[in-house]
C-alpha beads as a LAMMPS data file, in Angstrom:
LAMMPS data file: protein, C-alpha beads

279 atoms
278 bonds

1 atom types
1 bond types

-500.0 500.0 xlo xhi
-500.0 500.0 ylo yhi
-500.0 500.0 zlo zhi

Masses

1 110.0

Atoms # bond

1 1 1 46.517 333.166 384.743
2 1 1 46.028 336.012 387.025
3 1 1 42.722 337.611 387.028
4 1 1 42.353 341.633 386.093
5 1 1 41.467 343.745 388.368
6 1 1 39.654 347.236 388.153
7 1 1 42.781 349.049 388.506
8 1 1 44.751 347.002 385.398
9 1 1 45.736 349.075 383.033
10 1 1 43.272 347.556 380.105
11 1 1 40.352 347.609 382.226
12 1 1 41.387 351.275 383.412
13 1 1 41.644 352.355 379.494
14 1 1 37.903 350.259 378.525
15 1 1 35.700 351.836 381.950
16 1 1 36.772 354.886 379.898
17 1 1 34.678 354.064 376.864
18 1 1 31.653 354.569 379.206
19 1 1 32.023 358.234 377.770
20 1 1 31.319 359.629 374.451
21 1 1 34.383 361.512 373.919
22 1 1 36.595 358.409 374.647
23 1 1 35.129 356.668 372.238
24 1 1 34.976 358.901 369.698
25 1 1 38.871 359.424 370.413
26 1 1 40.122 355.969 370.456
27 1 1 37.614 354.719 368.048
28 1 1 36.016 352.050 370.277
29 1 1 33.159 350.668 372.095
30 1 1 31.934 348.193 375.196
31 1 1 29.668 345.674 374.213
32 1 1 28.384 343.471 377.619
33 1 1 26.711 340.531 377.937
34 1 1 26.254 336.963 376.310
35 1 1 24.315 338.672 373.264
36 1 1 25.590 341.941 372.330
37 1 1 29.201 339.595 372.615
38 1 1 28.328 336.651 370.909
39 1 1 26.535 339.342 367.928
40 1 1 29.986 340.944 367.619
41 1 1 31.767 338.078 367.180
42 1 1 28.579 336.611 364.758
43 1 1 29.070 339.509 362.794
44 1 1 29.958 339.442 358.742
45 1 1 34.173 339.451 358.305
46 1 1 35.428 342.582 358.456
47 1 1 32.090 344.483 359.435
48 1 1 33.157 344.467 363.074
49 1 1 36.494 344.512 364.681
50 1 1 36.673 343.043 368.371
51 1 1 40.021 343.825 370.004
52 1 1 39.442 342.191 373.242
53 1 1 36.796 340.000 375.514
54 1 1 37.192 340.587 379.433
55 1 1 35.168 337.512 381.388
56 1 1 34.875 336.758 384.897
57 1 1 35.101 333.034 385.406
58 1 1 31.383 332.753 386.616
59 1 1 30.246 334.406 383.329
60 1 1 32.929 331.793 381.268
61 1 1 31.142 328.862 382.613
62 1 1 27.965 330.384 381.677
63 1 1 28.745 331.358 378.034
64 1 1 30.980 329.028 377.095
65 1 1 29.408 329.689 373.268
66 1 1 31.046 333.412 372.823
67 1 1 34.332 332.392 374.349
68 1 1 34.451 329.504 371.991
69 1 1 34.126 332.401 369.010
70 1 1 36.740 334.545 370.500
71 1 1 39.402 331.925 370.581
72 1 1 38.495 330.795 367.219
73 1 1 38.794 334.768 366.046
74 1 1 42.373 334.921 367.919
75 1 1 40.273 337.562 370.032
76 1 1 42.240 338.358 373.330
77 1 1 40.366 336.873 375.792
78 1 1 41.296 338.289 379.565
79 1 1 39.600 336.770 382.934
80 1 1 38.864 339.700 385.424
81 1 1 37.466 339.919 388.869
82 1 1 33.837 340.786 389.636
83 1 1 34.805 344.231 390.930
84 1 1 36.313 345.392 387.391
85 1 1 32.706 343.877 386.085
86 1 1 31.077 345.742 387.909
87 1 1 33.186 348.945 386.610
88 1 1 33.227 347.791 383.354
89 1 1 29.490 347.663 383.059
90 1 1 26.151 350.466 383.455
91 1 1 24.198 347.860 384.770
92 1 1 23.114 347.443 388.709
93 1 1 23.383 343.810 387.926
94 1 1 26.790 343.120 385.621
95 1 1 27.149 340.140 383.337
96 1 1 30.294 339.446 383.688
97 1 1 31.540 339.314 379.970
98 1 1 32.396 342.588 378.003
99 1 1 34.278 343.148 374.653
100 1 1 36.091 345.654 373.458
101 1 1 34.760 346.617 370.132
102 1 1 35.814 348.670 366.991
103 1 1 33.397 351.619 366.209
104 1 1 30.337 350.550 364.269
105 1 1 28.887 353.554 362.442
106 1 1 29.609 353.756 358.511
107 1 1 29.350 356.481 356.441
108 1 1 25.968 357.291 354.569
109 1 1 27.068 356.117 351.272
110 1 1 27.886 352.569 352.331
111 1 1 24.754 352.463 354.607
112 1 1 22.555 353.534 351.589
113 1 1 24.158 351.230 348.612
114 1 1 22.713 348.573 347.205
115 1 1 19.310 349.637 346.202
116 1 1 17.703 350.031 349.789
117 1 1 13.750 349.191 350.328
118 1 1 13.642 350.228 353.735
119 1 1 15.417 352.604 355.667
120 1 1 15.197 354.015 359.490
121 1 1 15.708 358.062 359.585
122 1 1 15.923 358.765 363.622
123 1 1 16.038 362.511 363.194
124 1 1 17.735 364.170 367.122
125 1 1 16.583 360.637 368.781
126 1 1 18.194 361.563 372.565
127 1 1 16.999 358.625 374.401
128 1 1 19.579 355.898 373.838
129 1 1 16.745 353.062 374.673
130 1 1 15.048 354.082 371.963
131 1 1 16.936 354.482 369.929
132 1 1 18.589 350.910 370.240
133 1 1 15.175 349.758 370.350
134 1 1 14.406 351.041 367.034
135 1 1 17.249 349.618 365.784
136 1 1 16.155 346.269 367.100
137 1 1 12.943 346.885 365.277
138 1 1 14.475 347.811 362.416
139 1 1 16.620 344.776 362.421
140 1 1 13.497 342.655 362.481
141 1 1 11.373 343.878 359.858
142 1 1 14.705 343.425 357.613
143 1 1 15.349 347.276 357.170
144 1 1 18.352 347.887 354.946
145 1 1 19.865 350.986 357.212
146 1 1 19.949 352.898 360.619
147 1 1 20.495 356.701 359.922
148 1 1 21.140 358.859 362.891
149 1 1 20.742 362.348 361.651
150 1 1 20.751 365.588 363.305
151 1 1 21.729 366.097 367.030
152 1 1 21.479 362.499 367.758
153 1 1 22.453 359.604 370.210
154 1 1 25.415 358.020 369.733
155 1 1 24.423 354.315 368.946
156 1 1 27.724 353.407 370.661
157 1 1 26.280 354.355 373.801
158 1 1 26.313 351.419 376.372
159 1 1 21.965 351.485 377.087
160 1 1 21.359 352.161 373.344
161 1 1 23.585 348.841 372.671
162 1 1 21.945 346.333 375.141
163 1 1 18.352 347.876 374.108
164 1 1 19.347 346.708 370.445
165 1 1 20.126 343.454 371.510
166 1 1 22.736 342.659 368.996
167 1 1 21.189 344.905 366.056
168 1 1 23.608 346.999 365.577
169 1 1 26.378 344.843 364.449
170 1 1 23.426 343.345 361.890
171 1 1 22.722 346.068 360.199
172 1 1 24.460 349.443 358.951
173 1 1 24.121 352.756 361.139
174 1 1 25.186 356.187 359.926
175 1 1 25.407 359.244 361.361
176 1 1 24.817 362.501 359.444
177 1 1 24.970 365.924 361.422
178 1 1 23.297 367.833 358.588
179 1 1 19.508 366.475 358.380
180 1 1 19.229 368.237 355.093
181 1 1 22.052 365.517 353.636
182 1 1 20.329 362.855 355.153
183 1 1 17.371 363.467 353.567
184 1 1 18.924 364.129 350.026
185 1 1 21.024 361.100 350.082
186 1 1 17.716 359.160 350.613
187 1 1 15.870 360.832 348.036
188 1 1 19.231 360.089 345.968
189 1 1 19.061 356.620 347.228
190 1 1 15.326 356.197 345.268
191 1 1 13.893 356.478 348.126
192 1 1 10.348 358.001 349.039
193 1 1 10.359 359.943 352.381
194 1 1 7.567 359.274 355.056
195 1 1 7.343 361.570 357.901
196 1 1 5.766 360.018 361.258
197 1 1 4.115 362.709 362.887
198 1 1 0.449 362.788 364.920
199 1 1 -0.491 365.612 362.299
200 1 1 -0.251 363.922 359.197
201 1 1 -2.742 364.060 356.514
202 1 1 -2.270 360.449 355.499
203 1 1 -3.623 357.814 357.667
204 1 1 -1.227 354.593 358.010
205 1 1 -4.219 352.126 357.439
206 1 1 -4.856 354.176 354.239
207 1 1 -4.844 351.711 351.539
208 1 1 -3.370 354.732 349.672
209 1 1 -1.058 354.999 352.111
210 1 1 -0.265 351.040 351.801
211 1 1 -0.017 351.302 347.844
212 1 1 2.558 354.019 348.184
213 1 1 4.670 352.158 351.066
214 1 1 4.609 349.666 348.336
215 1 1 8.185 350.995 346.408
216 1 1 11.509 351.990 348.437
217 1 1 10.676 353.666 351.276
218 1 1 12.946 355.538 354.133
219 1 1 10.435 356.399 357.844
220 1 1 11.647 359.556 359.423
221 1 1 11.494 359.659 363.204
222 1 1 11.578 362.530 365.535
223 1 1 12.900 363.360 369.687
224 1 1 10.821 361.346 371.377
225 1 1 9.553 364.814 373.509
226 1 1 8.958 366.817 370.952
227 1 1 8.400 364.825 367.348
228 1 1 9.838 365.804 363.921
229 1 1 11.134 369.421 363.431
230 1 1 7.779 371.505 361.346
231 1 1 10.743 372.104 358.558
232 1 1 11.678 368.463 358.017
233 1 1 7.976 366.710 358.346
234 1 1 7.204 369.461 355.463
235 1 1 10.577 368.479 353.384
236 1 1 9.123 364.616 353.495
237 1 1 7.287 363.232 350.422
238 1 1 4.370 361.973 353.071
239 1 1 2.947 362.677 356.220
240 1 1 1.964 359.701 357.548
241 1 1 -0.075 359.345 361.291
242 1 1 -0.361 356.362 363.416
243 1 1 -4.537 356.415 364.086
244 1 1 -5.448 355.912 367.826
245 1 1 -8.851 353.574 368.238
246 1 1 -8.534 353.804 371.690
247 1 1 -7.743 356.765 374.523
248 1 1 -4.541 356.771 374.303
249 1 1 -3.516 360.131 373.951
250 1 1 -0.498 358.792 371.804
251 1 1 2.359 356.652 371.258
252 1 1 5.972 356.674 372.463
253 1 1 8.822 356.563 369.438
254 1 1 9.524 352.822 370.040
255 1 1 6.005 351.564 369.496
256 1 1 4.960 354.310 367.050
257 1 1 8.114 353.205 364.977
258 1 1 7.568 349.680 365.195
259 1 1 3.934 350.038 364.002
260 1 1 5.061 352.016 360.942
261 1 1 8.397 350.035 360.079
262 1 1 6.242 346.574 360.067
263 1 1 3.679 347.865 358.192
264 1 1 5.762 348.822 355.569
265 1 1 7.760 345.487 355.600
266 1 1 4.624 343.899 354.960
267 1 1 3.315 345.533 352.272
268 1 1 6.901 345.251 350.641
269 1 1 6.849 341.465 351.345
270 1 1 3.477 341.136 349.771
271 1 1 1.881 339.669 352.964
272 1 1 -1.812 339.049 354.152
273 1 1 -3.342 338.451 356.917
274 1 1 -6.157 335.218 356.019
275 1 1 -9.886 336.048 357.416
276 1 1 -9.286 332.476 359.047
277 1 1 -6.203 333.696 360.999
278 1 1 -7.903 337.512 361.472
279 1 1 -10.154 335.582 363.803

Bonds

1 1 1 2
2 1 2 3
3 1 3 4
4 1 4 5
5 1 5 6
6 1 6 7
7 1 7 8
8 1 8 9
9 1 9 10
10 1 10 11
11 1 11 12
12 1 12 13
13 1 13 14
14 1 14 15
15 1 15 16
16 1 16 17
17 1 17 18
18 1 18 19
19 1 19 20
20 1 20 21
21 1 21 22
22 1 22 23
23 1 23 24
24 1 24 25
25 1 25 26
26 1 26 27
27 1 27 28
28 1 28 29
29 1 29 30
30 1 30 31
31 1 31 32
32 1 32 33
33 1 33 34
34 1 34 35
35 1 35 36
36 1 36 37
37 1 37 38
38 1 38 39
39 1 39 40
40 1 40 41
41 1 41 42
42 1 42 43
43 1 43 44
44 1 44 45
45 1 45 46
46 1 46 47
47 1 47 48
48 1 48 49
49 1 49 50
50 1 50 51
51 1 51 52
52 1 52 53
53 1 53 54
54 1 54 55
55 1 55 56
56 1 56 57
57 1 57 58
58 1 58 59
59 1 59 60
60 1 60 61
61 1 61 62
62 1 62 63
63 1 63 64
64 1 64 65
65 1 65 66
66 1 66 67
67 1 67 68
68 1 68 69
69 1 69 70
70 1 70 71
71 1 71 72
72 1 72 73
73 1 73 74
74 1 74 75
75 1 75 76
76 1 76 77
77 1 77 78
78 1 78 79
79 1 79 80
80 1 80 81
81 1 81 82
82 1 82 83
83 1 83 84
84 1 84 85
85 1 85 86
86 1 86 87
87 1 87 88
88 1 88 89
89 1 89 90
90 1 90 91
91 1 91 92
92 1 92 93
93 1 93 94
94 1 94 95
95 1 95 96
96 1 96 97
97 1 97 98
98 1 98 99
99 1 99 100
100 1 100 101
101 1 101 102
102 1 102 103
103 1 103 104
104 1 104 105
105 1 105 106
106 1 106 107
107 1 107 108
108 1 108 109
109 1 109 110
110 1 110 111
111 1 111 112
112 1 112 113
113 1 113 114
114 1 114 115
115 1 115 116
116 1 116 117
117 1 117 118
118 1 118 119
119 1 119 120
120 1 120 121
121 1 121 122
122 1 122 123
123 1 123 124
124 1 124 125
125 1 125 126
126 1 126 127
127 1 127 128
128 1 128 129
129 1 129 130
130 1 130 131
131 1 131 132
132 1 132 133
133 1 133 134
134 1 134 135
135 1 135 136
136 1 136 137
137 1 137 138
138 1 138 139
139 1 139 140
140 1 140 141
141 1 141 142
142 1 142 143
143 1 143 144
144 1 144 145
145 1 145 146
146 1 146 147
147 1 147 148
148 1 148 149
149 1 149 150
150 1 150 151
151 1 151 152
152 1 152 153
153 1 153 154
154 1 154 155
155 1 155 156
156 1 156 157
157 1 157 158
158 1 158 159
159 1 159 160
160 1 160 161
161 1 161 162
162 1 162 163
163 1 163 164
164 1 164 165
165 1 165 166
166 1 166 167
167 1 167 168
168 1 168 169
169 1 169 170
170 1 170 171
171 1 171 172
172 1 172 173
173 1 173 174
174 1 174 175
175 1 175 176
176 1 176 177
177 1 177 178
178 1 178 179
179 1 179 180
180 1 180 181
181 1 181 182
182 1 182 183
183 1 183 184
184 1 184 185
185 1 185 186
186 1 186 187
187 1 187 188
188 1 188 189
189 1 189 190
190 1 190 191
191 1 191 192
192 1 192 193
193 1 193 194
194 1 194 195
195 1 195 196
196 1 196 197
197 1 197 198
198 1 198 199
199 1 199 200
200 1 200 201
201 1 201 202
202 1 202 203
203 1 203 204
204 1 204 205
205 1 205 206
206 1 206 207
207 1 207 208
208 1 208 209
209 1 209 210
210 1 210 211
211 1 211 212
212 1 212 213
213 1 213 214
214 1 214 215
215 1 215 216
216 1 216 217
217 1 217 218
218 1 218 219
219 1 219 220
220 1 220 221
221 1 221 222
222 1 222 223
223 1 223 224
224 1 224 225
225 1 225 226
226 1 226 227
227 1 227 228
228 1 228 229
229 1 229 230
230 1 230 231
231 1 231 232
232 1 232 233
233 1 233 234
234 1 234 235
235 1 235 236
236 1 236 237
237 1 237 238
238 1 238 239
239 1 239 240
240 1 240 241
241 1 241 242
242 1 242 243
243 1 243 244
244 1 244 245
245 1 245 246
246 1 246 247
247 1 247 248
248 1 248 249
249 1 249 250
250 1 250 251
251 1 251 252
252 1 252 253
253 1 253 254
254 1 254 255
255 1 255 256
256 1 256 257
257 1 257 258
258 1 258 259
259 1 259 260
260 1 260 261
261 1 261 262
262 1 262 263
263 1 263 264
264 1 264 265
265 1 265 266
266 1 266 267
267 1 267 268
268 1 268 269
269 1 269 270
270 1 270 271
271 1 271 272
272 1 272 273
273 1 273 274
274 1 274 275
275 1 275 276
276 1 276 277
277 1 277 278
278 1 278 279
């Protein structure tokens, strides 16, 4: 079988889902490398749609594990050259195996049915680490939903992807222009809204603040510059802050949103922390 190159007509059409627009217009995605591939293909039937797998045949001897899944899924699976790798992928260093994926987001309804516990609000998030990050986070502390509200990153977005490290075919992620809708369909939901800002009155170590995580909670998130907008912070049921023990003159989004996110999945899970294992 001959090998694509960069200038084959499929590879031509998928470098084009580096931008926004393209994907938006054809309705897919690039997911690269042995994790974000082998999630896709991991993922729950009919919650993601992979239309192709392009591999060069360094990468197939290396993952011989997602390939395996593609031909079992009837996925297309297409050797290429290392230059269309490298112009299939954002990396300075490409991996060599890329799939072609079927857009991911779902709309709020679906992302917020089912009686949620614990849901991610990343309200104008620009920075598509980040974001993916969070989502990773999210993920981990066994958060129900992703919502990506206002003027937000697209979590389609090839850095936001590989920071998630598979998360986002594991979990649902919305999008919702209108923060205002967000934020009523989580109230809607049953859930209790918890701003993260440095301002808030509650502190996060609060037992109070604990008790109330306690029930079905949704974390808003702001830009990572510039926070939460004044107008949503004051529309949340909470205003939670992160305390600093230390110099720091704060935290970034990631860590600040990991803090609060596994705090709360703790408190919902009923866990401790032993004095034995405290020391």
């Amino acid at each position: 079988m001959a090998e694509c190159t960069e200038r084959t007509p499929r590879v031509v059409a998928a470098r084009k889902l580096h931008r926004r627009a393209a994907r938006e217009r054809v309705g897919r995605f690039l997911a690269e490398g042995a994790q974000a591939v082998g999630a896709a293909l991991a993922a729950a039937p009919g919650s993601v749609r992979v239309y192709e797998v392009f591999v060069t045949p360094a990468a197939a001897d290396r993952n011989p594990g997602p390939l395996a899944a593609a031909h079992a899924a009837g996925v297309t699976v297409s050797m290429i050259t290392e230059r269309a790798a490298a112009a299939l992928s954002e990396t300075v260093t490409p991996q060599g195996l890329v799939a072609v994926c079927g857009l991911l987001d779902v709309p709020m309804a679906e992302a917020l049915d089912g009686d949620p516990r614990l849901v991610v609000v990343l309200v104008g998030a620009s920075d598509p680490g980040n974001a993916g990050t969070v989502i990773r986070v999210a993920d981990a502390a066994g958060a129900d939903a992703v919502l990506l509200a206002g003027d937000a990153v697209d979590p389609h977005n090839g850095k936001c992807v590989r920071a998630s490290a598979g998360s986002v075919f594991h979990l649902p992620v919305a999008r919702e222009r209108d923060v205002a809708t967000a934020l009523a369909a989580c109230r809607e939901a049953g859930l209790r809204l918890f701003a993260a800002t440095a301002i808030g009155e509650r502190d996060l170590h609060d037992p109070a603040t604990s008790a109330a995580l306690a029930g079905p909670a949704a974390w808003l998130f702001g830009n990572e510059a510039h926070g939460l907008p004044a107008e949503v912070a004051a529309a949340a049921d909470e205003r939670v802050r992160v305390p600093i023990y230390g110099r720091a003159e704060s935290l970034n989004l990631a860590t600040a949103s990991a803090v609060c996110i596994y705090a709360t999945a703790l408190v919902q899970r009923g866990a401790t922390i032993s004095p034995d294992a405290a020391r």
